[in-house]
TORZA-308219 format. One record per residue (C-alpha): residue in three letters; x, y, z. Coordinates in nm, 3 decimals. Layout:
- rest; east; north; up
- ALA; X; Y; Z
...
END
This chain:
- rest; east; north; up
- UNK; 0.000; 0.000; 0.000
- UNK; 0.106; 0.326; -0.069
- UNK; 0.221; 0.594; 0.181
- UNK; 0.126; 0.944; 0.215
- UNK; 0.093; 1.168; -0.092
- UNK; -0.019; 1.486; -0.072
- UNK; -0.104; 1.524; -0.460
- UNK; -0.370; 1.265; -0.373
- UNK; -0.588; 1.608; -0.264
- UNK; -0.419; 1.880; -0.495
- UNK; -0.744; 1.899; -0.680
- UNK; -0.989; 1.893; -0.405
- UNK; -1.141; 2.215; -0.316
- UNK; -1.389; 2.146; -0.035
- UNK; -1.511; 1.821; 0.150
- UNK; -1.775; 1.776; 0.325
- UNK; -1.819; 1.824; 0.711
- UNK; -1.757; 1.462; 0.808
- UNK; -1.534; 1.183; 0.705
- UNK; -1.464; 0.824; 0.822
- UNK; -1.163; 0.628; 0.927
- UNK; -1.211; 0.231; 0.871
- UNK; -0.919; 0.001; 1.026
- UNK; -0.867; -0.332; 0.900
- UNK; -0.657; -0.617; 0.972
- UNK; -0.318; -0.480; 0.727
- UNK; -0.407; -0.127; 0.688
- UNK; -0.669; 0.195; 0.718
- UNK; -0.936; 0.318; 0.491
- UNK; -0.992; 0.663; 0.451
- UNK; -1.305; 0.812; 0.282
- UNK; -1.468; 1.127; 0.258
- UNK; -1.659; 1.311; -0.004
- UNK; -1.488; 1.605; -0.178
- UNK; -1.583; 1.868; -0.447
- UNK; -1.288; 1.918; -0.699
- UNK; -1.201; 2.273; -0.828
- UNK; -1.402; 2.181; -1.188
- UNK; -1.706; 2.131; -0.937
- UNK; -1.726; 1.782; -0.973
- UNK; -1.842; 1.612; -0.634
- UNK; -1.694; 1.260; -0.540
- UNK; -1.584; 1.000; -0.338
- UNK; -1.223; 0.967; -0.229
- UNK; -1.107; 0.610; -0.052
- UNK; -0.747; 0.640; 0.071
- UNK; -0.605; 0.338; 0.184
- UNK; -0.302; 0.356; 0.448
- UNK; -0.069; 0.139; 0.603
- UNK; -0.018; 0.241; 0.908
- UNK; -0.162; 0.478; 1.180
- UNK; 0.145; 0.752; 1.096
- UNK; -0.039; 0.816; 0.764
- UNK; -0.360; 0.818; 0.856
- UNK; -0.263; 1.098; 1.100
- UNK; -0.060; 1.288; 0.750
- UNK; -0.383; 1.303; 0.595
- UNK; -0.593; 1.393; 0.855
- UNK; -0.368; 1.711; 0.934
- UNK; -0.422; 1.755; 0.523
- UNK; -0.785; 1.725; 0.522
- UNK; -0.838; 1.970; 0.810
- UNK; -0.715; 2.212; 0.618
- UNK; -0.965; 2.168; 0.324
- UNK; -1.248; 2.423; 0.347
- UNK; -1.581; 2.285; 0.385
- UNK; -1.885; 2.276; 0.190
- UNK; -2.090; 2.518; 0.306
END
């Protein structure tokens, strides 16, 4: 699985208020729903390795605006 990569969210210009953090037996599961810059709305899974980037992306999603 990968680890972090901040270009994963270069394109996302809001999410939405809420997001969820799955744990499995070999890895996390990120997903939240985002609107892009082009307007587009979507889902976005990011799957994670271990807890130290789940924590990278959280830190990087907090600082998304959000839909309002």
């Amino acid at each position: 699985m990968p680890s972090f990569n901040a270009h994963l969210l270069t394109e996302v210009k809001t999410r939405n208020d809420q997001y969820d953090i799955s744990t499995y037996d070999n890895g996390f599961l990120i997903r939240l729903f985002v609107t892009l810059y082009n307007e587009d709305r979507r889902s976005l899974q990011i799957v994670c390795d271990d807890i130290e980037d789940v924590i990278e992306y959280v830190r990087a999603i907090d600082k998304i605006g959000v839909d309002g």
